[in-house]
NUVODO-764602 format. One record per atom (N, C-alpha, C): atom name; residue number from 0; x, z, y. Coordinates in steps of 0.001 Angstrom, whole numbers, plus 500000, padded with zeros to 6 digits. Each point is the difference from the previous one (the first is absolute). Layout:
// residues N
{pt 'CA'; NUM; {X; Z; Y}};
...
This chain:
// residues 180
{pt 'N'; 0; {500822; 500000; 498803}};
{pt 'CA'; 0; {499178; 500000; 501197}};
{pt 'C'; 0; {500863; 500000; 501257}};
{pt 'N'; 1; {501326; 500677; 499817}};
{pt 'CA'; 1; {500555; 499868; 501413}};
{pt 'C'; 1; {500660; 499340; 500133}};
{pt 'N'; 2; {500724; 498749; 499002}};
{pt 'CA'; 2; {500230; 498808; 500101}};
{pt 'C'; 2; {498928; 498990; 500911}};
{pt 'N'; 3; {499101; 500295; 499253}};
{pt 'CA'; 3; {498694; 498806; 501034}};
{pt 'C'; 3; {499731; 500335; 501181}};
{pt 'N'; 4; {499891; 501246; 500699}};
{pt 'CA'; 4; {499899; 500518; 501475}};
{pt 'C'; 4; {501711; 499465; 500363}};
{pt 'N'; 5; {501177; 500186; 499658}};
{pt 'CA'; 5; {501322; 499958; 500792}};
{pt 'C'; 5; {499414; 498446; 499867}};
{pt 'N'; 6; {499542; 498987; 498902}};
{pt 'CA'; 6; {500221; 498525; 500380}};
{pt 'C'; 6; {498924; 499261; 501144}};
{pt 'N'; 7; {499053; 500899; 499900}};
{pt 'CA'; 7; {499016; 499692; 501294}};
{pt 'C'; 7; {500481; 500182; 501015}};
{pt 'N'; 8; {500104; 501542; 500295}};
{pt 'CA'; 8; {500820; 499824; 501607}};
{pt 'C'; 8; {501357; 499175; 499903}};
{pt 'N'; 9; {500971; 499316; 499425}};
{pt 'CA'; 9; {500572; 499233; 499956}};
{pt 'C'; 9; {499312; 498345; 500708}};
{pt 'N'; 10; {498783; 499695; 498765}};
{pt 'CA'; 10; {499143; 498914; 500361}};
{pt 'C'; 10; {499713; 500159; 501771}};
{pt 'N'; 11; {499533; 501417; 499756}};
{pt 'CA'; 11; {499101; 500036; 501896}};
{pt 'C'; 11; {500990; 499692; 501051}};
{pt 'N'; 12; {501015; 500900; 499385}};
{pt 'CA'; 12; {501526; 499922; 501299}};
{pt 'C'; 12; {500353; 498463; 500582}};
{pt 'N'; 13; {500253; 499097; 498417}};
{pt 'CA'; 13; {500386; 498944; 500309}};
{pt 'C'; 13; {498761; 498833; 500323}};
{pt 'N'; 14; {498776; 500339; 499605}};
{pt 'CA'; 14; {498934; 499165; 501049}};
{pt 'C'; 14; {499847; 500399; 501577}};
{pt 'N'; 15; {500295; 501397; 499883}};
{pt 'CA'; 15; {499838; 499923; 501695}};
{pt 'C'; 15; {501472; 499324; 500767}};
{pt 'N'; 16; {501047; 500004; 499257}};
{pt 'CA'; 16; {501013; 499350; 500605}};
{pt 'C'; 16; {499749; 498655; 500485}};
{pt 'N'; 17; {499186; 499265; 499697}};
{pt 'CA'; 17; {499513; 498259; 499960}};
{pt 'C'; 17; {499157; 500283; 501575}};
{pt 'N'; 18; {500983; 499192; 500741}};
{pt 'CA'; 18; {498883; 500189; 501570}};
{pt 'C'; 18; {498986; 499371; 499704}};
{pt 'N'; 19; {498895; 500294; 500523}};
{pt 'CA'; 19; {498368; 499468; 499439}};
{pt 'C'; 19; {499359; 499617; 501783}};
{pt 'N'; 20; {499630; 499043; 500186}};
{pt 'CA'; 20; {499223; 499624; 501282}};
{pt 'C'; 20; {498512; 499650; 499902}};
{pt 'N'; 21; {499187; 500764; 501284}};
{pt 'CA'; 21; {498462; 499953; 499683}};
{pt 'C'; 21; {499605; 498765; 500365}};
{pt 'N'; 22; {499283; 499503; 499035}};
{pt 'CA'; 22; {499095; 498539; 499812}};
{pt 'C'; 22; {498328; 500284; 500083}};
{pt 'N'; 23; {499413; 499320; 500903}};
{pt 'CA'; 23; {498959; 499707; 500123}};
{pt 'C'; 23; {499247; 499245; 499255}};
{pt 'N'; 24; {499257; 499975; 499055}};
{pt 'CA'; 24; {499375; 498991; 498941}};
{pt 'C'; 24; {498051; 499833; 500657}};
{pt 'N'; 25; {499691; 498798; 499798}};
{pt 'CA'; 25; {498899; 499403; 500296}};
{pt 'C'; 25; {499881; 498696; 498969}};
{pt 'N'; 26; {498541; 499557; 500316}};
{pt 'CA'; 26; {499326; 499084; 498900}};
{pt 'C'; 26; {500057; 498710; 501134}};
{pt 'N'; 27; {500389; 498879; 499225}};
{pt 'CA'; 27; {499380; 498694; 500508}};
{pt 'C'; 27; {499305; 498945; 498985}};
{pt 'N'; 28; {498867; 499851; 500544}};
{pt 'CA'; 28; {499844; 499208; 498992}};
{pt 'C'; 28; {500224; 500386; 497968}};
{pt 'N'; 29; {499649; 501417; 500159}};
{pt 'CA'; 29; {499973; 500419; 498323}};
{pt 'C'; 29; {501630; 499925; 499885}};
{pt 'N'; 30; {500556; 500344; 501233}};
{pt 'CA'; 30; {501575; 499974; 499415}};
{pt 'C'; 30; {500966; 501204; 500598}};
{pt 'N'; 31; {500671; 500542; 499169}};
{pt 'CA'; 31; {500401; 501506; 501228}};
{pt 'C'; 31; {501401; 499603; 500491}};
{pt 'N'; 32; {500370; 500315; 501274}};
{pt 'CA'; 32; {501115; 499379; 500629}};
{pt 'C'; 32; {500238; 501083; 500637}};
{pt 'N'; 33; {501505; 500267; 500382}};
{pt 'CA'; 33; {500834; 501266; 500782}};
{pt 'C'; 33; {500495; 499545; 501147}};
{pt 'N'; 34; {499710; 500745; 501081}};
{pt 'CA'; 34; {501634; 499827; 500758}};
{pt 'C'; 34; {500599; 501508; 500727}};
{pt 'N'; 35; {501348; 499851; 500213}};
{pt 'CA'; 35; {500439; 501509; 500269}};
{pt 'C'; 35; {499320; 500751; 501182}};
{pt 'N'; 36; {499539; 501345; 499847}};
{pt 'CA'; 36; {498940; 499857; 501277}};
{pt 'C'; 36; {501201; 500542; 501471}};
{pt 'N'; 37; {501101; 499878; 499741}};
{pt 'CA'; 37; {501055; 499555; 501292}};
{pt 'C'; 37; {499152; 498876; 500780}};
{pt 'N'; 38; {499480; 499399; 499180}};
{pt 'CA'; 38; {499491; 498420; 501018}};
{pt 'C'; 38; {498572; 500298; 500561}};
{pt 'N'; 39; {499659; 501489; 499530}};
{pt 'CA'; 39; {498257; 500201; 500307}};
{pt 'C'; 39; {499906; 500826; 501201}};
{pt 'N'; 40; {499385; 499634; 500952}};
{pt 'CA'; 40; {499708; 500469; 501154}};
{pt 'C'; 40; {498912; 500942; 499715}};
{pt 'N'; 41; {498811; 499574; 499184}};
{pt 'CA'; 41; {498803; 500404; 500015}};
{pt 'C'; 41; {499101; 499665; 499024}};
{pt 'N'; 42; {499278; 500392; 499590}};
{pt 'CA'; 42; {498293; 500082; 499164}};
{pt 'C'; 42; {498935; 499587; 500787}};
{pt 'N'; 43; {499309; 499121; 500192}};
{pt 'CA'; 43; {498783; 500367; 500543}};
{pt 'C'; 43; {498554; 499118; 499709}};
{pt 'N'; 44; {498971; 500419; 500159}};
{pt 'CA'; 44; {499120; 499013; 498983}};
{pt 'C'; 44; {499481; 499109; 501245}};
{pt 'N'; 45; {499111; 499246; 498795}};
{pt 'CA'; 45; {499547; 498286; 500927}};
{pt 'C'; 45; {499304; 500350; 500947}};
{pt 'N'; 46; {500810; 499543; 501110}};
{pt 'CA'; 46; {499222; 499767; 501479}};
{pt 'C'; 46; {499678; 498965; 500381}};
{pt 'N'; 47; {499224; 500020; 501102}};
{pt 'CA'; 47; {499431; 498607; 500556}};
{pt 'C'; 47; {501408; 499183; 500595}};
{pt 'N'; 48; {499941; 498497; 499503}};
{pt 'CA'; 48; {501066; 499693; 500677}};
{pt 'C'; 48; {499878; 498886; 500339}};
{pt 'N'; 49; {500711; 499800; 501590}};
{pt 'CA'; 49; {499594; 499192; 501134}};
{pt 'C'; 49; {500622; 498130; 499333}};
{pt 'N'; 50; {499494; 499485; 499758}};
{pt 'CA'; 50; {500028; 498430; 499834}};
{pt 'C'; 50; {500809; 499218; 501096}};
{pt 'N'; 51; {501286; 499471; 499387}};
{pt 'CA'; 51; {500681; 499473; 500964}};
{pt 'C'; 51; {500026; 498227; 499605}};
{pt 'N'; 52; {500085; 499094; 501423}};
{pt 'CA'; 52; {499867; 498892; 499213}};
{pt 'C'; 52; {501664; 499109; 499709}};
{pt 'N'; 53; {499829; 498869; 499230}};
{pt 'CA'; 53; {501075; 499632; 499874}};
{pt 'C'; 53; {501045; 501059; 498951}};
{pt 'N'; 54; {499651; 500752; 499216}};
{pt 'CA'; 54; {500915; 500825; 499271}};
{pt 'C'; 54; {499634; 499365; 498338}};
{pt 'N'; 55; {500993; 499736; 498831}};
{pt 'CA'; 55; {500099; 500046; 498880}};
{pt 'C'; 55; {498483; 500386; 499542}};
{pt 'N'; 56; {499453; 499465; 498800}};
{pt 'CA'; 56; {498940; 500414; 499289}};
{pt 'C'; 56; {499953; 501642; 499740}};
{pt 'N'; 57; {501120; 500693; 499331}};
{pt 'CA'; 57; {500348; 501225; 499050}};
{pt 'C'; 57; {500157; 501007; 501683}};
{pt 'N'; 58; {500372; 499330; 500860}};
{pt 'CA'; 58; {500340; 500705; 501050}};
{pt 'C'; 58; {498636; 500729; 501394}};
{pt 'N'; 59; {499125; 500735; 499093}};
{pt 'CA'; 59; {498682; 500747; 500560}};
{pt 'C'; 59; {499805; 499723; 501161}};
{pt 'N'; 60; {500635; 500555; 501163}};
{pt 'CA'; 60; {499914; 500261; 500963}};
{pt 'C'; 60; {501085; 501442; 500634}};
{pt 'N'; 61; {499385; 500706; 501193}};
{pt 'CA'; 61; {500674; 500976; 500280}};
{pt 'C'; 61; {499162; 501238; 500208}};
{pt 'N'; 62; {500643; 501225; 499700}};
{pt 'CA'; 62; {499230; 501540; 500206}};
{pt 'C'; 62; {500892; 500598; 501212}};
{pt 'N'; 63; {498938; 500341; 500861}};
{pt 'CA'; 63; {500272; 501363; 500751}};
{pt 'C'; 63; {500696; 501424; 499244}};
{pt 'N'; 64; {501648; 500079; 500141}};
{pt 'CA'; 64; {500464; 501477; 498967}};
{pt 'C'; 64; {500364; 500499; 501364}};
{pt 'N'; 65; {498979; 500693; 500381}};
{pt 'CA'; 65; {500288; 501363; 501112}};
{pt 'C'; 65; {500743; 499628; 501185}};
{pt 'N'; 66; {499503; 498789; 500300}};
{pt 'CA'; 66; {500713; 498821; 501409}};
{pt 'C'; 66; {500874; 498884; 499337}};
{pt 'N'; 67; {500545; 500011; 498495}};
{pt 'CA'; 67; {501150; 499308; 499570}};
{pt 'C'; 67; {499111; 498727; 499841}};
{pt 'N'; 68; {500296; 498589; 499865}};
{pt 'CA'; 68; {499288; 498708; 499876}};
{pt 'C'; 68; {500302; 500125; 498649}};
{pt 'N'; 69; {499461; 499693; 498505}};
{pt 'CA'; 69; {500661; 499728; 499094}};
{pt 'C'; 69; {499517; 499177; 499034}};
{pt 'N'; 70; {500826; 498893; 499847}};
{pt 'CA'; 70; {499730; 498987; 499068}};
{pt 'C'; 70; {499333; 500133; 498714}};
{pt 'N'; 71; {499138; 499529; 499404}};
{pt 'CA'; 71; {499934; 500631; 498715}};
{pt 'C'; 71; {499455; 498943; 499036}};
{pt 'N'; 72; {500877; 499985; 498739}};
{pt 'CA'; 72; {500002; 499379; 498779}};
{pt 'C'; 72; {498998; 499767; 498781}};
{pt 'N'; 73; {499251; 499538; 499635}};
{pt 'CA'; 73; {499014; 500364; 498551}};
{pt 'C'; 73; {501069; 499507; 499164}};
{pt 'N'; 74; {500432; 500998; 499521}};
{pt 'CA'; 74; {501320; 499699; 498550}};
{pt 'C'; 74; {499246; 499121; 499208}};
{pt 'N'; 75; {498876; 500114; 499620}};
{pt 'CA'; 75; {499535; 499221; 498935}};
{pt 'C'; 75; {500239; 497983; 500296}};
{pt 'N'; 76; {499616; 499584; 501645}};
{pt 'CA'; 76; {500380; 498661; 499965}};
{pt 'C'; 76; {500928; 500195; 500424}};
{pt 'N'; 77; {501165; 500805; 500360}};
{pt 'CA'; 77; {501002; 499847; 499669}};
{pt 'C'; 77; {501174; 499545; 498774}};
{pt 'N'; 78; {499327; 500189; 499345}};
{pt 'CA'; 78; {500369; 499679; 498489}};
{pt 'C'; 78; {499341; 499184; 499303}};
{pt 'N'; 79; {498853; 499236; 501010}};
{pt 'CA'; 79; {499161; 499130; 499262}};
{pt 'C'; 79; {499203; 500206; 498858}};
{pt 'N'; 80; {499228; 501121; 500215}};
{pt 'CA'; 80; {499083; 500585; 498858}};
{pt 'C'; 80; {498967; 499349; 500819}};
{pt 'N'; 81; {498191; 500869; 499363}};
{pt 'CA'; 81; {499614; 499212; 500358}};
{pt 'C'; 81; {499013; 501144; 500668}};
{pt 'N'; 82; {499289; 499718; 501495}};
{pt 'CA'; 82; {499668; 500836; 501064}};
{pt 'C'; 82; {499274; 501206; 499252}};
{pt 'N'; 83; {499361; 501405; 500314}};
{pt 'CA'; 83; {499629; 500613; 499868}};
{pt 'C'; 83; {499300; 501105; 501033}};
{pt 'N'; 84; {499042; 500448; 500452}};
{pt 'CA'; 84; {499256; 500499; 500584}};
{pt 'C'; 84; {500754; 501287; 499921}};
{pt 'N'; 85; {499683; 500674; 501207}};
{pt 'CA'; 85; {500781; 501589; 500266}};
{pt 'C'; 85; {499361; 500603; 499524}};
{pt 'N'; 86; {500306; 501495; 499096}};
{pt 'CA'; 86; {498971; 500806; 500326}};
{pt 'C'; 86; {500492; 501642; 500442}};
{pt 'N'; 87; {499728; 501020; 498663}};
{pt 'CA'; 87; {500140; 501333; 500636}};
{pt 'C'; 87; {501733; 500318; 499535}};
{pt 'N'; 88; {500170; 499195; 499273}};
{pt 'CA'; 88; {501887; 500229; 499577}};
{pt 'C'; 88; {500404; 499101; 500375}};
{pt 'N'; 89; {499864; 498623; 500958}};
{pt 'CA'; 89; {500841; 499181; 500444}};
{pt 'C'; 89; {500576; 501151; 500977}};
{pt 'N'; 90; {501487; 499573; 500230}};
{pt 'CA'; 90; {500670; 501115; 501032}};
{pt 'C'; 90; {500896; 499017; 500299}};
{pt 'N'; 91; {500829; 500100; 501573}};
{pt 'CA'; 91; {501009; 499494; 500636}};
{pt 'C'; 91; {500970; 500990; 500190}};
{pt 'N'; 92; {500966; 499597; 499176}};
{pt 'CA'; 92; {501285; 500179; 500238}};
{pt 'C'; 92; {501209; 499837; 500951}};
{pt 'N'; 93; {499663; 500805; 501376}};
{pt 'CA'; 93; {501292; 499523; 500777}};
{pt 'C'; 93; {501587; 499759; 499860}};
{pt 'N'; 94; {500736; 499399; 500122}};
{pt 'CA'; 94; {501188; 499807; 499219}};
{pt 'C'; 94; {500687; 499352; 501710}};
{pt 'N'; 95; {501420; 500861; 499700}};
{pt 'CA'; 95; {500816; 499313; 501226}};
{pt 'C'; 95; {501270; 499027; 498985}};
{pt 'N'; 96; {500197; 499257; 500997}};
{pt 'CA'; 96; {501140; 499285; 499227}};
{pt 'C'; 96; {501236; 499209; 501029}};
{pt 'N'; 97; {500849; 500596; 500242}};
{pt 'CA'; 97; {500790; 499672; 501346}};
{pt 'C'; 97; {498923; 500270; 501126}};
{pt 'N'; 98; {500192; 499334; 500842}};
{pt 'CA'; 98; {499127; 499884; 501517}};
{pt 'C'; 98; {498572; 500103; 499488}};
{pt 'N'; 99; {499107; 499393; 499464}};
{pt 'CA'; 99; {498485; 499936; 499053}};
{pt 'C'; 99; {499896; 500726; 499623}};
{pt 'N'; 100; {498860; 500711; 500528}};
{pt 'CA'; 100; {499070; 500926; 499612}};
{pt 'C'; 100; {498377; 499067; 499478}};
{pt 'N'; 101; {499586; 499811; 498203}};
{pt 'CA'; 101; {499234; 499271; 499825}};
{pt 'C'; 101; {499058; 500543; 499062}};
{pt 'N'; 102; {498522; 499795; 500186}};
{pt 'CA'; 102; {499148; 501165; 498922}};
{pt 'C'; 102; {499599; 498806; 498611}};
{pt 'N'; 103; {500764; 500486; 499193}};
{pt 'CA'; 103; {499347; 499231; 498734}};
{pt 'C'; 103; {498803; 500919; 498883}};
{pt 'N'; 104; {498835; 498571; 500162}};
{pt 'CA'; 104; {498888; 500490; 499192}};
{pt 'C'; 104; {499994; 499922; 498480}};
{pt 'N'; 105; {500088; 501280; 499260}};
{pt 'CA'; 105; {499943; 499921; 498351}};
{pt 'C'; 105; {498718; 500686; 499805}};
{pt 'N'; 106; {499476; 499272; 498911}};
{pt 'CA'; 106; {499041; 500601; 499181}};
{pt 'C'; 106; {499859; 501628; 500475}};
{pt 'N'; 107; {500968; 500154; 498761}};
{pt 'CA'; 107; {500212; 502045; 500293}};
{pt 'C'; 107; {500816; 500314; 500127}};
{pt 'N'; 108; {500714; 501044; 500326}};
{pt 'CA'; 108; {500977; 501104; 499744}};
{pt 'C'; 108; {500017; 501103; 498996}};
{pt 'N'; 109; {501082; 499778; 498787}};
{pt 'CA'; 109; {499715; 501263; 499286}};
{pt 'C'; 109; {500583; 500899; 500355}};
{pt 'N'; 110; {501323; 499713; 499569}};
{pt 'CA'; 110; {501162; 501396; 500708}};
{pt 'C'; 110; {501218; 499588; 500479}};
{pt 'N'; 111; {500858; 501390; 500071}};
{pt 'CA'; 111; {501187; 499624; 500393}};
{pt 'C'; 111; {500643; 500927; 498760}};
{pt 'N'; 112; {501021; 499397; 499542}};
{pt 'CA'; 112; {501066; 500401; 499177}};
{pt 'C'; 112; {500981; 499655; 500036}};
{pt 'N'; 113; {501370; 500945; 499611}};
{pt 'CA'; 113; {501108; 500301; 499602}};
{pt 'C'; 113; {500622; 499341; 499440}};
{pt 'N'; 114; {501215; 498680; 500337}};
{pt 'CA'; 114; {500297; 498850; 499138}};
{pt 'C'; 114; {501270; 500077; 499991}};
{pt 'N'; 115; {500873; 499928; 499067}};
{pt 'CA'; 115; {501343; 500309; 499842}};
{pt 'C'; 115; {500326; 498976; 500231}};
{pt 'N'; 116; {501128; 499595; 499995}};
{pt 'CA'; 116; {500581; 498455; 499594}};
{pt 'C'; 116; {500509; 499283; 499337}};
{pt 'N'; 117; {500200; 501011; 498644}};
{pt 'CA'; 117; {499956; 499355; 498550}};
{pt 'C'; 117; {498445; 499525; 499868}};
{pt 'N'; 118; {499031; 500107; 500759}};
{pt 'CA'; 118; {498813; 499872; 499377}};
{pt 'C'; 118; {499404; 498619; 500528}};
{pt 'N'; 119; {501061; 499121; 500932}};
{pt 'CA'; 119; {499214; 499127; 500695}};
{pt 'C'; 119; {501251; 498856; 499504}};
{pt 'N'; 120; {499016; 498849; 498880}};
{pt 'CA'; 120; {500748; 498565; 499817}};
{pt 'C'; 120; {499834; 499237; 500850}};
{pt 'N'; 121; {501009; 498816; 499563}};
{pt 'CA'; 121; {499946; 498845; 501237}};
{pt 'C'; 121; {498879; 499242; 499237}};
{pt 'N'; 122; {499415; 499494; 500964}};
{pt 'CA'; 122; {499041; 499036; 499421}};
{pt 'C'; 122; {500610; 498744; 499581}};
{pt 'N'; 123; {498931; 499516; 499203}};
{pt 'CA'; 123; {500377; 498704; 499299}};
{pt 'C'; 123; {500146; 499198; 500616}};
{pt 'N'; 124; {501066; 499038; 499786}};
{pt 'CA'; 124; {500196; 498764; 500852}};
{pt 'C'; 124; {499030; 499458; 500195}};
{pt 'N'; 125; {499138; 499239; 499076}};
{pt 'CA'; 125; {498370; 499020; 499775}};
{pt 'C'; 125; {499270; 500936; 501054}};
{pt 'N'; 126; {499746; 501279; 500110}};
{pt 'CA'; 126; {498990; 500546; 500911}};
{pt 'C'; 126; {500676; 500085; 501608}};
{pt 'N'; 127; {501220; 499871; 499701}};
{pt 'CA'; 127; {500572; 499906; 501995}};
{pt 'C'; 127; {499650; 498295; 500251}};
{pt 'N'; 128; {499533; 499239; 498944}};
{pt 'CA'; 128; {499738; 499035; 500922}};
{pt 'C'; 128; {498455; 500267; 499889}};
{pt 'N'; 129; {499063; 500145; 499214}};
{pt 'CA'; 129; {498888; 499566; 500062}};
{pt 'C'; 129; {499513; 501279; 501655}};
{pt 'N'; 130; {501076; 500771; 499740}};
{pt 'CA'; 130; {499090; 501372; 501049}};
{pt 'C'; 130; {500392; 499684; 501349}};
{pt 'N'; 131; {500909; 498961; 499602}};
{pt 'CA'; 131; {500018; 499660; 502043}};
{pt 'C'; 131; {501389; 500934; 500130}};
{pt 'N'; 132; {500886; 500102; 499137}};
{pt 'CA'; 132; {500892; 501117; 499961}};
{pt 'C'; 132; {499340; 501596; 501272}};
{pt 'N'; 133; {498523; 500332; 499790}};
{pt 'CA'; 133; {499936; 501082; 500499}};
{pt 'C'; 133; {499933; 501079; 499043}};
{pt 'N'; 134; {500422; 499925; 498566}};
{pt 'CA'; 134; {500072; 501126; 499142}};
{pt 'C'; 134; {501570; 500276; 499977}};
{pt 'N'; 135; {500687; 501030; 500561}};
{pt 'CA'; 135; {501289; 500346; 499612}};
{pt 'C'; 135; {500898; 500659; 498724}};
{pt 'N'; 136; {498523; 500845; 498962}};
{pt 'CA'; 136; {500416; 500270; 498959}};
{pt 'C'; 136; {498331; 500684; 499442}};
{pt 'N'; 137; {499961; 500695; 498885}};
{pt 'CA'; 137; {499319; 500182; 499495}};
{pt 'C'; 137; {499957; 501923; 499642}};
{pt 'N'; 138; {499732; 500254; 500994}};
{pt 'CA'; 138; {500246; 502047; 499410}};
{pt 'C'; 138; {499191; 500255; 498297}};
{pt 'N'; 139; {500471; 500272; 499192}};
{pt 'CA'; 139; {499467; 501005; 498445}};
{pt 'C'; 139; {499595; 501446; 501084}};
{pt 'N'; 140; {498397; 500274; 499758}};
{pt 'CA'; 140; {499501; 501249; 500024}};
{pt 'C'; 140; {499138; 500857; 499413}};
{pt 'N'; 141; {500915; 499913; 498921}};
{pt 'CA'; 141; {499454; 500543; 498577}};
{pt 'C'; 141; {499641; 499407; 499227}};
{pt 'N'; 142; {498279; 499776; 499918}};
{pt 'CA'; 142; {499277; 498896; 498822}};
{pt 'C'; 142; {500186; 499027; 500757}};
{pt 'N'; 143; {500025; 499269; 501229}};
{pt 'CA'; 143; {499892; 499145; 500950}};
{pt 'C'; 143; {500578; 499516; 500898}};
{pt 'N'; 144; {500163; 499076; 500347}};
{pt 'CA'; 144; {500851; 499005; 500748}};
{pt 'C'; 144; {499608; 500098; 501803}};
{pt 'N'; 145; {500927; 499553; 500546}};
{pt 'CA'; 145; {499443; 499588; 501311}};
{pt 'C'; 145; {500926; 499192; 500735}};
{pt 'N'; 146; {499794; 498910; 500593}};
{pt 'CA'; 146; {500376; 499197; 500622}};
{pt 'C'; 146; {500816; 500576; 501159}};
{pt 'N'; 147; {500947; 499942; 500513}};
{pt 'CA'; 147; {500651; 500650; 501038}};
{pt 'C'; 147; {500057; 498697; 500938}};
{pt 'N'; 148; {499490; 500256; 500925}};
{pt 'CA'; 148; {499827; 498802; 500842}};
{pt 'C'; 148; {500983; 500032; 501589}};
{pt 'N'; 149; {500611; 498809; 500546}};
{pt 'CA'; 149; {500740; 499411; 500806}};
{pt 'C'; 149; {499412; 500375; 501514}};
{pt 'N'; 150; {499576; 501415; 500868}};
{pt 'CA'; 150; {499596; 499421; 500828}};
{pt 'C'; 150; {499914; 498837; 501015}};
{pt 'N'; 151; {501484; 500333; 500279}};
{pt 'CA'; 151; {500226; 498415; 500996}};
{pt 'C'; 151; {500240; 499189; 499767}};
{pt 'N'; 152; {499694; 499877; 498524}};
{pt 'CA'; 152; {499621; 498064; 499680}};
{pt 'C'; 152; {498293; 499771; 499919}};
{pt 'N'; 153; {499509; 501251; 500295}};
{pt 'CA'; 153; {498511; 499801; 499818}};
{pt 'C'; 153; {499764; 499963; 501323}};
{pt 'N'; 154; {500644; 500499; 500998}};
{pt 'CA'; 154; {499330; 499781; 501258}};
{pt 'C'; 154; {501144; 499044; 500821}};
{pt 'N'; 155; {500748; 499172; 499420}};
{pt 'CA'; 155; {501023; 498843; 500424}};
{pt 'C'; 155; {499868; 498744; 499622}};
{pt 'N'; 156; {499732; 499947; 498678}};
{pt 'CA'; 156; {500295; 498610; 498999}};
{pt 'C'; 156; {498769; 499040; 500484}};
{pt 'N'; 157; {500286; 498815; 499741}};
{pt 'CA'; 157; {498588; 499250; 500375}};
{pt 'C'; 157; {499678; 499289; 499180}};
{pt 'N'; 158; {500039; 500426; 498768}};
{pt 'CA'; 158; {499361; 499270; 499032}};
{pt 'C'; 158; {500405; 498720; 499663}};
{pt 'N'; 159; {498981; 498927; 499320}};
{pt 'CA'; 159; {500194; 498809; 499429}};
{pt 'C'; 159; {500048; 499302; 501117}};
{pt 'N'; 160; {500543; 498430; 500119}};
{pt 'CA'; 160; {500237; 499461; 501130}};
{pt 'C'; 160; {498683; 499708; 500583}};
{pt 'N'; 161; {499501; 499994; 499190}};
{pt 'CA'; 161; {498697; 499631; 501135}};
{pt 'C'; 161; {499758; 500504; 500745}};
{pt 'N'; 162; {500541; 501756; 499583}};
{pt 'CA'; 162; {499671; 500942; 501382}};
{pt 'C'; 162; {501584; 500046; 500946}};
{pt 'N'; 163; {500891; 499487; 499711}};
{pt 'CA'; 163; {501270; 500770; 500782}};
{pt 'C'; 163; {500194; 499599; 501198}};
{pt 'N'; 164; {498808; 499059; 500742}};
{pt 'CA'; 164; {499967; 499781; 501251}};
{pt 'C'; 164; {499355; 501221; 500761}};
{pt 'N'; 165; {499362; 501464; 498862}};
{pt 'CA'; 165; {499151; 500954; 500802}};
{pt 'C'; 165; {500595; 501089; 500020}};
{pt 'N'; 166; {499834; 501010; 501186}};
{pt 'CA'; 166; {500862; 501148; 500061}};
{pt 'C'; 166; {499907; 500878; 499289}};
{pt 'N'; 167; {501031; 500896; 500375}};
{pt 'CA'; 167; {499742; 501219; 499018}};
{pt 'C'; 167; {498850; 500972; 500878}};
{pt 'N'; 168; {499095; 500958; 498912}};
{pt 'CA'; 168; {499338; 500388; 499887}};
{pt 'C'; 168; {500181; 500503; 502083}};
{pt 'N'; 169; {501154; 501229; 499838}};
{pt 'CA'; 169; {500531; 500990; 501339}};
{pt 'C'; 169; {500182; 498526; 501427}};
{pt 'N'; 170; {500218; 499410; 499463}};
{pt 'CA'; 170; {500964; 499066; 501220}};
{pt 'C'; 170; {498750; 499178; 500641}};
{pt 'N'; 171; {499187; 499603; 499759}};
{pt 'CA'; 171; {498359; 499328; 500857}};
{pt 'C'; 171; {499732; 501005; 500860}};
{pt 'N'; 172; {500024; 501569; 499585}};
{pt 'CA'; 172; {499214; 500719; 500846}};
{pt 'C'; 172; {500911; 500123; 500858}};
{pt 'N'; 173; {500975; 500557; 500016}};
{pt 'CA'; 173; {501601; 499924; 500817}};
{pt 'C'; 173; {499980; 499147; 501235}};
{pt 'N'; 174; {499961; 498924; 499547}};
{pt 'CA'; 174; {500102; 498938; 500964}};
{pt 'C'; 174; {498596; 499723; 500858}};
{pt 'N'; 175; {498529; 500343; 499659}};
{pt 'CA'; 175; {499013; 500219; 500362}};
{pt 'C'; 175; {500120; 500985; 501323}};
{pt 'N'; 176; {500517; 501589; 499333}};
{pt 'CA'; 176; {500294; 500903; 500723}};
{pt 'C'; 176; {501197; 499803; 501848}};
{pt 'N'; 177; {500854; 499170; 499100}};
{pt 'CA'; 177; {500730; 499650; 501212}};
{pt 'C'; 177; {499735; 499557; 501427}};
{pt 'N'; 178; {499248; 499128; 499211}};
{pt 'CA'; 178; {499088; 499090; 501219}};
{pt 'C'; 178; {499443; 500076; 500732}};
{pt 'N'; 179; {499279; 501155; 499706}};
{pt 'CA'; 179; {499135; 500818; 500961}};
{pt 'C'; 179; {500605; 500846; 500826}};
């Protein structure tokens, strides 16, 4: 018996040695995806949001955050799923990313957890192209997977050529803002 207690706290000692960083996990589209919540400004659920013209399909419009203008995303045509109606667990995710401050809309939010970095693979080559290279690796969290996703290729990249004549998500309102 005191073999198995000295090899546990052994086990515990050397898992807590593994720096572990908190990840934010949410649903898109029936799919759970992370990002470190270093990049999360905020939580907050679906608000009314102001319709801007001339912006990307996936690219909503903008919300009033407490005087801030802020762009905001429906992840889902972002990724080219296919539209979906808000309801009491759609939530926006504020996320800064360099200069951009941008609210992306997911389904839900489940949690946030504890991700080492033995625990996060590189993703597959075949899926950095089909994902628009916005998946950077894939976190194991436990029974389940989650997509660890690229912010600033999600609010930078412009997609297939058909779209790469259109801005990024942050940079329309930017230049909108200027002008005035």
């Amino acid at each position: 018996m005191k073999k198995n207690k000295a090899s546990l706290k052994k086990e515990t000692s050397t898992a807590e040695s593994i720096p572990t960083e908190k990840y934010l996990t949410f649903f898109i589209s029936g799919q759970l995806y992370t990002i470190p919540t270093s990049e999360v400004v905020e939580i907050i659920r679906m608000q009314p949001i102001t319709f801007m013209p001339n912006l990307t399909d996936y690219v909503k419009g903008v919300i009033n955050l407490r005087g801030k203008v802020v762009p905001v995303i429906d992840m889902r045509l972002r990724f080219e799923k296919e539209e979906k109606g808000y309801d009491t667990r759609t939530s926006i995710v504020i996320v800064e990313s360099g200069d951009m401050t941008v609210g992306l809309i997911v389904d839900s939010v489940k949690d946030v957890r504890d991700v080492a970095a033995d625990q996060i693979n590189a993703a597959p080559k075949a899926g950095r192209a089909v994902g628009n290279g916005f998946v950077n690796g894939i976190a194991t969290l436990g029974h389940e997977s989650a997509m660890l996703l690229d912010i600033s290729k999600v609010l930078t990249h412009r997609g297939t050529s058909a779209q790469k004549s259109e801005t990024a998500p942050g940079t329309a309102v930017k230049e909108k803002q200027a002008a005035q």
